[in-house]
N, CA, C and O of each residue as an XYZ file, in Angstrom:
748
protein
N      -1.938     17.731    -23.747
C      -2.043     16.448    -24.435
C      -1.379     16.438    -25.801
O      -1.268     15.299    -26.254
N      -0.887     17.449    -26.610
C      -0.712     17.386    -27.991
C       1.027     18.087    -27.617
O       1.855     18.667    -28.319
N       1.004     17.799    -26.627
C       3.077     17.806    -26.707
C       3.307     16.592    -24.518
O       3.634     16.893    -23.370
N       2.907     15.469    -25.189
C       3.709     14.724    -23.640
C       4.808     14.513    -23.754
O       5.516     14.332    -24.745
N       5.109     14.541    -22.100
C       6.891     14.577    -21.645
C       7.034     13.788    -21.199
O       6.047     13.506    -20.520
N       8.298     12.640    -21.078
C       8.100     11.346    -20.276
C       8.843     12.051    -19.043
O       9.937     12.610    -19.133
N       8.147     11.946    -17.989
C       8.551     11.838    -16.820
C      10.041     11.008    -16.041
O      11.095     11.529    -15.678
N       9.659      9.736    -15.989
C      10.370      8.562    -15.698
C      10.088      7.755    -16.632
O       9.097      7.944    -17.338
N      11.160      6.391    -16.859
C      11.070      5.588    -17.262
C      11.231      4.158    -16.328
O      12.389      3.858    -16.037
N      10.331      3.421    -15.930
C      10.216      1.717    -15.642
C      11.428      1.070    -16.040
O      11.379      0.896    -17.258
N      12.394      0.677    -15.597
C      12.600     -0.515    -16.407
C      12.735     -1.846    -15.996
O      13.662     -2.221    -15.278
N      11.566     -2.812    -16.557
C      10.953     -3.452    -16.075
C      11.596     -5.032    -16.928
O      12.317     -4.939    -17.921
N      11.121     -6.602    -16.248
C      11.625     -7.148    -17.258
C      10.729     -7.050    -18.403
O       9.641     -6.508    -18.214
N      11.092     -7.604    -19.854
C      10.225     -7.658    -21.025
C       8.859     -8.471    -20.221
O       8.812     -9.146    -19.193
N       7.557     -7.953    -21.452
C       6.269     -8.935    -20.727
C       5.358     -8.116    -21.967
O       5.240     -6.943    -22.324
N       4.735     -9.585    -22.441
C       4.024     -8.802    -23.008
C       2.260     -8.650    -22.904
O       1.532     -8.283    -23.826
N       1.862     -9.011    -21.629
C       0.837     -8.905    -20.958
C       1.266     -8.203    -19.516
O       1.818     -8.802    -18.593
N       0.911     -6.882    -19.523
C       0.823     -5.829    -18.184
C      -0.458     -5.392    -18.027
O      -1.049     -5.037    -19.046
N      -1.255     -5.317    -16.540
C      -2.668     -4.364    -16.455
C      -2.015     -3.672    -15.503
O      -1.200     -4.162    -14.721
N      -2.496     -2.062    -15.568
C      -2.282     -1.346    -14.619
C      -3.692     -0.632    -13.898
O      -4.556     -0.038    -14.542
N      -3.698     -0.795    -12.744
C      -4.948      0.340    -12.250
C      -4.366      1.652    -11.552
O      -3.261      2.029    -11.941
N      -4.960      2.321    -10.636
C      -5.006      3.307     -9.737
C      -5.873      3.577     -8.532
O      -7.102      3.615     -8.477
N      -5.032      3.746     -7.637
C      -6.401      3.919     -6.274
C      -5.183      5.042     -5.549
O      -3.992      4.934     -5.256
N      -6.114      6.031     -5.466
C      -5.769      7.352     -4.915
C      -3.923      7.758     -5.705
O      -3.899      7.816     -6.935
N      -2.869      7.944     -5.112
C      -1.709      8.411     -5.749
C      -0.721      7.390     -5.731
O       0.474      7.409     -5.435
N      -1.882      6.042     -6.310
C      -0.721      5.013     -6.450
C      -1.125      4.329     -7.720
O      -2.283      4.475     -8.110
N      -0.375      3.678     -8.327
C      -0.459      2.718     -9.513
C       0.106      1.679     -9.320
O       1.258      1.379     -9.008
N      -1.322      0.814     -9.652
C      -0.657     -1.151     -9.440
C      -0.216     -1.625    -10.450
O      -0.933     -1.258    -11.381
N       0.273     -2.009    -10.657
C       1.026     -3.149    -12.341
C       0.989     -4.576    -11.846
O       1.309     -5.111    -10.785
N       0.382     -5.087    -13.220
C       0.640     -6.657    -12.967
C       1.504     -6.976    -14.590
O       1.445     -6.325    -15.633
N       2.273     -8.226    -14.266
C       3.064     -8.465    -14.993
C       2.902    -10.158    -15.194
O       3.013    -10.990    -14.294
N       2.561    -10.468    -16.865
C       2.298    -11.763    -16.737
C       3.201    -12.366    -17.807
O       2.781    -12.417    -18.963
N       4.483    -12.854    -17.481
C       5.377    -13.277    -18.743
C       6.753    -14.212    -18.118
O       7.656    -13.794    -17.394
N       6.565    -15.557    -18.652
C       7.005    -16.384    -17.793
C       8.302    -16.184    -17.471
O       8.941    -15.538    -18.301
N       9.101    -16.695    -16.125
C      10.316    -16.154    -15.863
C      10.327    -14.669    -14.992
O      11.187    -14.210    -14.240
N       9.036    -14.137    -15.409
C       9.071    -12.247    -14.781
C       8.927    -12.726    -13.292
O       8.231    -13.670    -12.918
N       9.906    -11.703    -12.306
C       9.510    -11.894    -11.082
C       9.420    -10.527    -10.676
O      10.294    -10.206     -9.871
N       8.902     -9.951    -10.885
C       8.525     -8.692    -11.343
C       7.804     -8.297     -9.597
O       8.119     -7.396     -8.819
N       6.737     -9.421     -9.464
C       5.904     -9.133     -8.300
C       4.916     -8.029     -9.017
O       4.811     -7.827    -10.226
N       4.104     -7.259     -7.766
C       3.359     -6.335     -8.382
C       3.814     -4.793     -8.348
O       3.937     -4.253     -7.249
N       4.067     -4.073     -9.531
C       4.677     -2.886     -9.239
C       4.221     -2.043     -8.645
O       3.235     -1.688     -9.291
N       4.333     -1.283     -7.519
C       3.612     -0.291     -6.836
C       4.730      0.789     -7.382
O       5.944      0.614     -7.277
N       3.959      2.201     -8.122
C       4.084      3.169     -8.365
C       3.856      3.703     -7.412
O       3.020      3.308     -6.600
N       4.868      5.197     -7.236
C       3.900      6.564     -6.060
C       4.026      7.545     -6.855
O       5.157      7.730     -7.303
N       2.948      8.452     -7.267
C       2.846      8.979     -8.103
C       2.510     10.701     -7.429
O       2.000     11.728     -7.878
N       3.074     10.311     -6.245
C       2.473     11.546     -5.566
C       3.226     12.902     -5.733
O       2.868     13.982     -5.264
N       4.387     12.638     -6.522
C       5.715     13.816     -6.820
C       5.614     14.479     -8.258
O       6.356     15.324     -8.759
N       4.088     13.642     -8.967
C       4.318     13.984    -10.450
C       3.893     15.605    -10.454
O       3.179     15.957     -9.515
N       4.324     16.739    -11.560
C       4.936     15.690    -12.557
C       6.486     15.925    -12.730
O       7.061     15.953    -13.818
N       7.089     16.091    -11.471
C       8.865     15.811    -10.887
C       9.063     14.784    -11.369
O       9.778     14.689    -12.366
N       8.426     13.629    -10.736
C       9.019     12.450    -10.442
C       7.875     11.512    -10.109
O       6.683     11.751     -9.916
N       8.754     10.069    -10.090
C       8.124      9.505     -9.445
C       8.856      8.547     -8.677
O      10.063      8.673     -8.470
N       8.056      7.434     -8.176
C       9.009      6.281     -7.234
C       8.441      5.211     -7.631
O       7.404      5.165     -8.293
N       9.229      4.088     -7.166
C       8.027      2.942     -7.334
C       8.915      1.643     -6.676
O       9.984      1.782     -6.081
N       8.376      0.639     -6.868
C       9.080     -0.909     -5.885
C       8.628     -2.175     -6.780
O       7.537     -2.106     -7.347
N       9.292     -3.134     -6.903
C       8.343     -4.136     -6.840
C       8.300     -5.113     -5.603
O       9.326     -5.382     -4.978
N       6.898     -5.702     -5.236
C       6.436     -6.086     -3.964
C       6.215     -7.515     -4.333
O       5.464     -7.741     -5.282
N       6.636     -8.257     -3.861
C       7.086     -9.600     -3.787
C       5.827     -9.943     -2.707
O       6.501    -10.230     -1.718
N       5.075    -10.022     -2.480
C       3.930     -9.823     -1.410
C       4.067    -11.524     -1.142
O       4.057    -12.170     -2.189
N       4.187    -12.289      0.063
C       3.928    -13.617      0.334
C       2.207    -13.331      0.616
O       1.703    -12.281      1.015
N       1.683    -14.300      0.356
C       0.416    -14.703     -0.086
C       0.304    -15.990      1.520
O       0.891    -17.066      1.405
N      -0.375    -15.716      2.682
C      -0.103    -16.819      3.766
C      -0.846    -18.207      2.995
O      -1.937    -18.314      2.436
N      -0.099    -18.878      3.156
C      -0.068    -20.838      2.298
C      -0.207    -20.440      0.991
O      -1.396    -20.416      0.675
N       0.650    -20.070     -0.028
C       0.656    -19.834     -1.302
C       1.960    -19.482     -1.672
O       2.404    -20.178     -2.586
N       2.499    -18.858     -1.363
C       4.203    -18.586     -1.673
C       3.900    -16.692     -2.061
O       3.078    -15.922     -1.564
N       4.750    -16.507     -2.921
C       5.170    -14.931     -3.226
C       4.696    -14.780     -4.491
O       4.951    -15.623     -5.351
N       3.940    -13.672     -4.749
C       3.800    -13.193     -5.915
C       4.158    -12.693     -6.677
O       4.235    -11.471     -6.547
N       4.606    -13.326     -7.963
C       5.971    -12.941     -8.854
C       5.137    -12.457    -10.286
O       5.450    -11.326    -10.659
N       4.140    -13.151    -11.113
C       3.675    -12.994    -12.074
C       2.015    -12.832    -11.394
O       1.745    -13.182    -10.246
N       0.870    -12.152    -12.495
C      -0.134    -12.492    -12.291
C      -0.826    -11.788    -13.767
O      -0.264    -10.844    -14.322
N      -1.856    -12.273    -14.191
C      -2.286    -11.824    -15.552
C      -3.219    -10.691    -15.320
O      -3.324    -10.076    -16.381
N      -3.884    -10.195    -14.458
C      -4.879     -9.218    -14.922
C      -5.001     -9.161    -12.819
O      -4.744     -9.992    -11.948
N      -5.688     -7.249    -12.788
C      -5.760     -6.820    -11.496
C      -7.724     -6.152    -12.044
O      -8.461     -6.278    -13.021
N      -7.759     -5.627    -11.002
C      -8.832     -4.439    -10.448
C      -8.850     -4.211     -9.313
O      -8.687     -5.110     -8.488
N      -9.125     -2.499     -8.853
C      -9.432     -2.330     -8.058
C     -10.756     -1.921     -7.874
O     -11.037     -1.267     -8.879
N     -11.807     -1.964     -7.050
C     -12.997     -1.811     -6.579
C     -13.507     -0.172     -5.933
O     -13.019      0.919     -5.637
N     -14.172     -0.538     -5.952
C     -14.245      1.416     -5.367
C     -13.864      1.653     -3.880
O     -13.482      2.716     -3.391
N     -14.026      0.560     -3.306
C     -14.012      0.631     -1.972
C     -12.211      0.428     -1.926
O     -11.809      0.460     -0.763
N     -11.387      0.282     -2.691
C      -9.972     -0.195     -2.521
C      -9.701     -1.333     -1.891
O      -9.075     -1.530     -0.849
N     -10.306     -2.164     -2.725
C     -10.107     -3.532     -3.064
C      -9.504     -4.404     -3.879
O     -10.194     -5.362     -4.226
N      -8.088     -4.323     -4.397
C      -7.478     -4.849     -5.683
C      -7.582     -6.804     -5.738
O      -7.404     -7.687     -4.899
N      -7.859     -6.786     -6.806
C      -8.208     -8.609     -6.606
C      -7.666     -8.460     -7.920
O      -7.879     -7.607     -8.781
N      -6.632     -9.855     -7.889
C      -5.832     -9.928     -8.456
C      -5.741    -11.203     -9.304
O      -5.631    -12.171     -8.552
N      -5.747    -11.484    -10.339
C      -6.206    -12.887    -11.142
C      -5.435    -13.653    -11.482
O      -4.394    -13.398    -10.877
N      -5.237    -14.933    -12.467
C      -4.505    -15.357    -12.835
C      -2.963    -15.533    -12.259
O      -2.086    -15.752    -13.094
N      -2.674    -15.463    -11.134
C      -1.538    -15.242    -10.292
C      -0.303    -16.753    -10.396
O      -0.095    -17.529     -9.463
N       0.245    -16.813    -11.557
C       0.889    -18.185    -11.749
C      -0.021    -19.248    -11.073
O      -1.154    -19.616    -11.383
N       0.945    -19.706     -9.878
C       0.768    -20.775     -9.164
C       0.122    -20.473     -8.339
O      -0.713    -21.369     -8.213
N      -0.129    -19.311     -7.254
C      -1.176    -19.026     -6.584
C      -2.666    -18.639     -6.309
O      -3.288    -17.744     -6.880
N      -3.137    -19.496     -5.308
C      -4.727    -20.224     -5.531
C      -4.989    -20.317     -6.582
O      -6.005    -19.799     -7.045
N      -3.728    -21.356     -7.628
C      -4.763    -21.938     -8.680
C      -5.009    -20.936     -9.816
O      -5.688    -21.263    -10.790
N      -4.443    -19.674     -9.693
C      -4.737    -19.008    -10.270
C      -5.833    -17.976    -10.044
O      -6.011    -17.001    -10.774
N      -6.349    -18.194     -9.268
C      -7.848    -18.019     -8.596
C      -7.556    -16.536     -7.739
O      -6.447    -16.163     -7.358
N      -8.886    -15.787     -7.543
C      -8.938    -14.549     -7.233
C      -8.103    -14.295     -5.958
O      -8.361    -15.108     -5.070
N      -6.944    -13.154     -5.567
C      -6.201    -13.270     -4.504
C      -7.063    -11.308     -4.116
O      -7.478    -10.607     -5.040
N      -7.102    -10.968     -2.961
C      -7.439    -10.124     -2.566
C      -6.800     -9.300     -1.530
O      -6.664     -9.754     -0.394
N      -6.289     -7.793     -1.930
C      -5.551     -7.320     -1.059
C      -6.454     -5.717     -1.074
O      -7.107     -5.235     -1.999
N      -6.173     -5.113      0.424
C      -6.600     -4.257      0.716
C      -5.539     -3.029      0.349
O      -4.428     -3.204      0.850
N      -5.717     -1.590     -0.587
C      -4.723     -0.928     -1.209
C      -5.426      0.390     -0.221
O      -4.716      1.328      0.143
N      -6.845      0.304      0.125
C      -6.849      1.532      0.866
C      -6.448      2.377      1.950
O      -6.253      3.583      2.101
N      -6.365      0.949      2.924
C      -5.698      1.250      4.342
C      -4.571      1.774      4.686
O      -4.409      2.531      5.643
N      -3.697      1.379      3.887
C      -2.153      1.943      3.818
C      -1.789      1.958      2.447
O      -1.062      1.151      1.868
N      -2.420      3.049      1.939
C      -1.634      3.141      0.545
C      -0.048      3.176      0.108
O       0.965      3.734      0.531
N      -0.466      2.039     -1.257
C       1.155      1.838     -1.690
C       1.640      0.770     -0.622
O       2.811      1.105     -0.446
N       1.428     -0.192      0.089
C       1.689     -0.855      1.139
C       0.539     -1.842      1.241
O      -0.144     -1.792      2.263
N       0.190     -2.899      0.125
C      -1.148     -3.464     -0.116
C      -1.161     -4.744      1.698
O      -0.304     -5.091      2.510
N      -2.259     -4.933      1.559
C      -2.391     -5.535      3.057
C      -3.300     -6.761      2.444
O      -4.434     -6.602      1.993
N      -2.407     -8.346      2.528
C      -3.960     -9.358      2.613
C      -5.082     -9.853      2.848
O      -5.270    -10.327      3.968
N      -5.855     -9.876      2.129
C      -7.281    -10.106      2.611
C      -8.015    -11.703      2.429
O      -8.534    -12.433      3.274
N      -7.849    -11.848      1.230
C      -8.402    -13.244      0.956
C      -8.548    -13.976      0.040
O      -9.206    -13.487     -0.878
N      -8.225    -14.905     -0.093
C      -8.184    -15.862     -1.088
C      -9.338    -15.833     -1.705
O     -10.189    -15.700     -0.825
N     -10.205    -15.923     -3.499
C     -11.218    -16.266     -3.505
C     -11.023    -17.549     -3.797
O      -9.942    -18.026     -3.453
N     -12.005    -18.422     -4.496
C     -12.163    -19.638     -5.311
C     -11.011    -19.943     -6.233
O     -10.499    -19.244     -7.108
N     -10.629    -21.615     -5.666
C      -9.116    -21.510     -6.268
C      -9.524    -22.098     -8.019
O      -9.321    -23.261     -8.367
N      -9.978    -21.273     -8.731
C      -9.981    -21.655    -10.036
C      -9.554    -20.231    -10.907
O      -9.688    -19.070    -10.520
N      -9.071    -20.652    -12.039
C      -8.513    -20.019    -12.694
C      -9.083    -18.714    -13.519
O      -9.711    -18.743    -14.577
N      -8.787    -17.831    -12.928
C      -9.388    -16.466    -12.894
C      -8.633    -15.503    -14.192
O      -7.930    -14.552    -13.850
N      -8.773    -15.728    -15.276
C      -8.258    -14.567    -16.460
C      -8.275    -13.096    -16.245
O      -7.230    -12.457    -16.365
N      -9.332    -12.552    -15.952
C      -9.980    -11.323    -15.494
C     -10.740    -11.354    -14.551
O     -11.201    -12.364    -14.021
N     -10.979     -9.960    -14.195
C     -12.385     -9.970    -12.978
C     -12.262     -8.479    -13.046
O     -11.370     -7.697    -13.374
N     -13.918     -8.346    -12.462
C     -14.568     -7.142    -12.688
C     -14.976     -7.308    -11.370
O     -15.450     -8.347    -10.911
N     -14.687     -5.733    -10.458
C     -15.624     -6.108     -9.139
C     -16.523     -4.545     -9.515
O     -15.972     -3.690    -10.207
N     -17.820     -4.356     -9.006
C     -18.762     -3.321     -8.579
C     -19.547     -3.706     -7.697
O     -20.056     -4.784     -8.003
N     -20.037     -3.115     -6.267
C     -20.628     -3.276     -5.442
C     -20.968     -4.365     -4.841
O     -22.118     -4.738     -4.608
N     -19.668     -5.064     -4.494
C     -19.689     -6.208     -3.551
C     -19.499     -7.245     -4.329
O     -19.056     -8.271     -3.813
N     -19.834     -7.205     -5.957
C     -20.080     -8.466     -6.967
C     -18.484     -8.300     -7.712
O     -17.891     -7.329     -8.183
N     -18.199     -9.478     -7.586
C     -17.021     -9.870     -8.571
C     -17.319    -10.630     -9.251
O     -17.815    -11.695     -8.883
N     -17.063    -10.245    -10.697
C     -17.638    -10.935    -12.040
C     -16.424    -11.890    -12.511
O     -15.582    -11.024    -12.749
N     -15.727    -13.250    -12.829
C     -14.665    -13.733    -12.680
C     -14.593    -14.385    -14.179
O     -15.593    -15.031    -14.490
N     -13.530    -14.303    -15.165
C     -13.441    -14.902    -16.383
C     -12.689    -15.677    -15.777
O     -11.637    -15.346    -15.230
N     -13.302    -17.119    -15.832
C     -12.760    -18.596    -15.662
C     -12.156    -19.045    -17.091
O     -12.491    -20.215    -17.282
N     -11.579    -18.668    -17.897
C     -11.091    -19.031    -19.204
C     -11.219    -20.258    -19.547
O     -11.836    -20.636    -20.543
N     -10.613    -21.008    -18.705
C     -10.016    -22.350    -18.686
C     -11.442    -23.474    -18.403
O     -11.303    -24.697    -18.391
N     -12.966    -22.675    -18.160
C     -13.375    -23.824    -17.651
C     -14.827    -23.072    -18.932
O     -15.884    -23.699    -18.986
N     -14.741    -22.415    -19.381
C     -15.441    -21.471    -20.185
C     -16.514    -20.821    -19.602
O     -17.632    -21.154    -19.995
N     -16.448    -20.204    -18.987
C     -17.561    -19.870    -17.558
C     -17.535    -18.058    -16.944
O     -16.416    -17.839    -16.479
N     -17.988    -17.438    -16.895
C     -17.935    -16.799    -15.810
C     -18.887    -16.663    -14.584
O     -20.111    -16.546    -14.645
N     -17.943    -16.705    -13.204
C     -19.353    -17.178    -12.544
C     -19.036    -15.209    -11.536
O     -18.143    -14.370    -11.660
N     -20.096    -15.260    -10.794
C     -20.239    -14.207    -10.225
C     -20.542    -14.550     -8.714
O     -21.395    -15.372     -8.380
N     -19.602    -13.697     -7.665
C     -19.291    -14.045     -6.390
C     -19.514    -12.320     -5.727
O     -19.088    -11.170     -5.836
N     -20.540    -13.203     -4.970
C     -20.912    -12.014     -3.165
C     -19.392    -11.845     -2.560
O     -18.989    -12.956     -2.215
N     -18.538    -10.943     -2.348
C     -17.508    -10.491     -1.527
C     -17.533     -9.540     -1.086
O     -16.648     -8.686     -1.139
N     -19.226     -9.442     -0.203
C     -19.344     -8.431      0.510
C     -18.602     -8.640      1.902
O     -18.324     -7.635      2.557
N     -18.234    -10.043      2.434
C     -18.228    -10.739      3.167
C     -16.457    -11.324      3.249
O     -16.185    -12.287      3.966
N     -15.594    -10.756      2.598
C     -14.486    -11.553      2.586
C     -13.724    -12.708      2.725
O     -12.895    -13.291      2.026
N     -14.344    -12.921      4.069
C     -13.789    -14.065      5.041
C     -14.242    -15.687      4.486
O     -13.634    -16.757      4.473
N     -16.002    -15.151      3.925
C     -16.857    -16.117      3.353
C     -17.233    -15.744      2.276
O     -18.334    -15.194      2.320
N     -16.592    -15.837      0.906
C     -16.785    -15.502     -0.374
C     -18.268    -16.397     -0.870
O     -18.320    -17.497     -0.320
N     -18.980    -16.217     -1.431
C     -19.975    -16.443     -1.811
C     -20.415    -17.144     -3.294
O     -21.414    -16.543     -3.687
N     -19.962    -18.361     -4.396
C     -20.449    -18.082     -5.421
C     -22.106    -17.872     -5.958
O     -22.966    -18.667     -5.580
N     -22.388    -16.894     -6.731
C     -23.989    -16.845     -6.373
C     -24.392    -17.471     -8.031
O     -25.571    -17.741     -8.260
N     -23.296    -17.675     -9.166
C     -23.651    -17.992    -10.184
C     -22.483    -18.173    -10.924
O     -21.347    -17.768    -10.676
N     -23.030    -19.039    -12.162
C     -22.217    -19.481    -13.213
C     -22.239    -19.251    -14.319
O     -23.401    -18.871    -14.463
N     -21.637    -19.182    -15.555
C     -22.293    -19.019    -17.079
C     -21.457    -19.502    -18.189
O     -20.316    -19.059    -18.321
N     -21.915    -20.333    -18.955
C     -20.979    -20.005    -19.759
C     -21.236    -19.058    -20.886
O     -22.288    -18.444    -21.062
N     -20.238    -19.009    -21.579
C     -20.230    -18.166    -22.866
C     -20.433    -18.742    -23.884
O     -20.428    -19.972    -23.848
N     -20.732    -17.915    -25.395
C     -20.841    -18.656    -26.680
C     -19.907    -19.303    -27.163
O     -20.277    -20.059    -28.061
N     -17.871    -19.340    -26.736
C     -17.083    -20.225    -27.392
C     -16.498    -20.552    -26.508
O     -15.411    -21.073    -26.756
N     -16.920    -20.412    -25.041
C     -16.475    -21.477    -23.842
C     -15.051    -21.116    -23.632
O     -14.163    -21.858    -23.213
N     -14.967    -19.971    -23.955
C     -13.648    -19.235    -23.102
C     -13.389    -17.935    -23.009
O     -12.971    -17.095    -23.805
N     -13.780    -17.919    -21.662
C     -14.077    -16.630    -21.267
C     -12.869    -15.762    -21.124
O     -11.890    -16.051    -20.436
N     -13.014    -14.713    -21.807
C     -11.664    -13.701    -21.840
C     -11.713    -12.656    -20.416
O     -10.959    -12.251    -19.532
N     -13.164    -12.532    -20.869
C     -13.618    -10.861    -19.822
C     -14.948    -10.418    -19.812
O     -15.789    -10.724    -20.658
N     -15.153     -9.577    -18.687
C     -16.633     -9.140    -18.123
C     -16.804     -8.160    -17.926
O     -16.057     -7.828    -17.006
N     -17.743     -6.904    -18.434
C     -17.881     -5.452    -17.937
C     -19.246     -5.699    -17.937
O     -19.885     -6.373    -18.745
N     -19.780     -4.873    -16.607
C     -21.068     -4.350    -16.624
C     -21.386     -2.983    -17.394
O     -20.659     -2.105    -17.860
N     -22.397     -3.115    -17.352
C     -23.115     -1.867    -17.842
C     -23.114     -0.476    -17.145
O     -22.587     -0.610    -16.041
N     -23.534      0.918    -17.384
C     -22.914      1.723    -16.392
C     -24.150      1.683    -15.266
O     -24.021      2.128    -14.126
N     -25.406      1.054    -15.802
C     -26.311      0.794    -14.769
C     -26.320     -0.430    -14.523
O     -27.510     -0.741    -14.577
N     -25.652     -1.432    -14.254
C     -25.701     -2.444    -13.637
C     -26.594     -4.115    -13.672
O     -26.624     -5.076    -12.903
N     -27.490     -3.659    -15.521
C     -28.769     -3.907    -15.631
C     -27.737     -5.285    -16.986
O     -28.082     -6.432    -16.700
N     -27.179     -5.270    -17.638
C     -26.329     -6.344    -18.504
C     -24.915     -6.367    -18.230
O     -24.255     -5.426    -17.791
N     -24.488     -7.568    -18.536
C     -23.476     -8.306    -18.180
C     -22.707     -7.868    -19.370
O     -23.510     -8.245    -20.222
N     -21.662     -7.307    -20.093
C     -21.026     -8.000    -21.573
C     -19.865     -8.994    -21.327
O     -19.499     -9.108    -20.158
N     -19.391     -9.549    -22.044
C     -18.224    -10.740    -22.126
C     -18.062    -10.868    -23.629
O     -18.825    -10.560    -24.545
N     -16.533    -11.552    -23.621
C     -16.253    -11.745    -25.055
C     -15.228    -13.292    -24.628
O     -14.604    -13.623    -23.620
N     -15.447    -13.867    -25.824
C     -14.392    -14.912    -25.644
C     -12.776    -14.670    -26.338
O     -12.459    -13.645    -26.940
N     -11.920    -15.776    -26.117
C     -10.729    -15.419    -25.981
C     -10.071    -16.399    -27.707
O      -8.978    -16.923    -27.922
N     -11.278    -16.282    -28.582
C     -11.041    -17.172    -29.766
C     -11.556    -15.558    -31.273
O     -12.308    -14.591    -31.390
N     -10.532    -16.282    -32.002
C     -11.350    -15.688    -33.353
C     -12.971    -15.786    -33.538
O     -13.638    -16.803    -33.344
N     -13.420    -14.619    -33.918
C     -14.888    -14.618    -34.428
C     -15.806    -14.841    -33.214
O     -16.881    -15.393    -33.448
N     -15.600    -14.579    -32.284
C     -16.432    -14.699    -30.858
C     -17.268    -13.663    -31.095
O     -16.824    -12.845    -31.901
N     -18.263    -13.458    -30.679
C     -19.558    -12.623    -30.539
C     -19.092    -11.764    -28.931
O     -18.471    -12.243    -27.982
N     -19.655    -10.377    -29.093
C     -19.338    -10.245    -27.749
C     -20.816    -10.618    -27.456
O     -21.726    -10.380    -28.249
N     -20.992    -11.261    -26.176
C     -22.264    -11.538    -25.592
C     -22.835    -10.854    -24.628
O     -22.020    -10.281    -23.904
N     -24.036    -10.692    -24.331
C     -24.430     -9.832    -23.266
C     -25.922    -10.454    -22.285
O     -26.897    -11.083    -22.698
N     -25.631    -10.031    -21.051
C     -26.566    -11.368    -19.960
C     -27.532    -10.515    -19.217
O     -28.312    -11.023    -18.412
């Protein structure tokens, strides 16, 4: 850690909102900066620390078009990446692809609720969703895929929800809003 080597270098278009996760020897990138058609970057990281590879995946979305930009990812434990803020697709609203089955080769799963999704947090079936735009986060059963579930709503103290982490026991909610002087709040 006190001498790193760059491996590879990305070169990606400019953006100055990227989230990256990991599920097993791959890395997802999302890229949110208008004009980027970036899609989602799939890294393979399985050659480090040689090398690496990577693509960007233009993924068609069935009745939604291709995914070029999206603001914020997670993946779930079960390898579940749900994907937020996605320009024009569902609205922005939670898109869901399966990264475990064929890693590096994401597979569609399901649309959630077509509202505008900033972030999301999934743990054990619960996806926690920053609705920014409506100041809310509500929380959705996707134990069930096919039939997403909303089981609740909330808003926050300045009605724009940035983001959601649970606790490491599962027992409070935190969130913060997406304004100066916001409180982080906790549920």
């Amino acid at each position: 850690p006190s001498n790193p080597e760059q491996v590879d270098f990305i070169n990606q278009q400019r953006s100055t909102w990227r989230d990256i996760k990991t599920w097993g020897d791959y890395a997802y990138v999302t890229s949110d900066q208008g004009g980027t058609t970036d899609g989602l970057l799939i890294i393979d990281m399985t050659n480090l620390p040689d090398s690496i590879s990577y693509r960007n995946y233009n993924m068609a979305i069935p009745g939604e078009g291709v995914i070029n930009t999206c603001h914020n990812l997670y993946i779930d434990e079960s390898g579940f990446l749900y994907l937020a803020g996605c320009s024009s697709l569902n609205a922005g609203g939670l898109i869901i692809l399966d990264v475990a089955t064929t890693p590096g080769d994401p597979i569609f799963v399901a649309n959630g609720n077509p509202e505008y999704s900033h972030d999301v947090y999934v743990r054990d079936n619960r996806a926690y969703s920053s609705e920014i735009n409506i100041g809310f986060f509500s929380v959705y059963d996707v134990s069930n895929k096919d039939s997403i579930v909303k089981l609740a709503t909330q808003s926050t103290p300045f009605n724009f929800t940035h983001n959601t982490w649970l606790s490491d026991d599962s027992n409070i909610l935190f969130t913060t809003d997406e304004l100066a002087n916001a409180p982080v709040a906790s549920y």
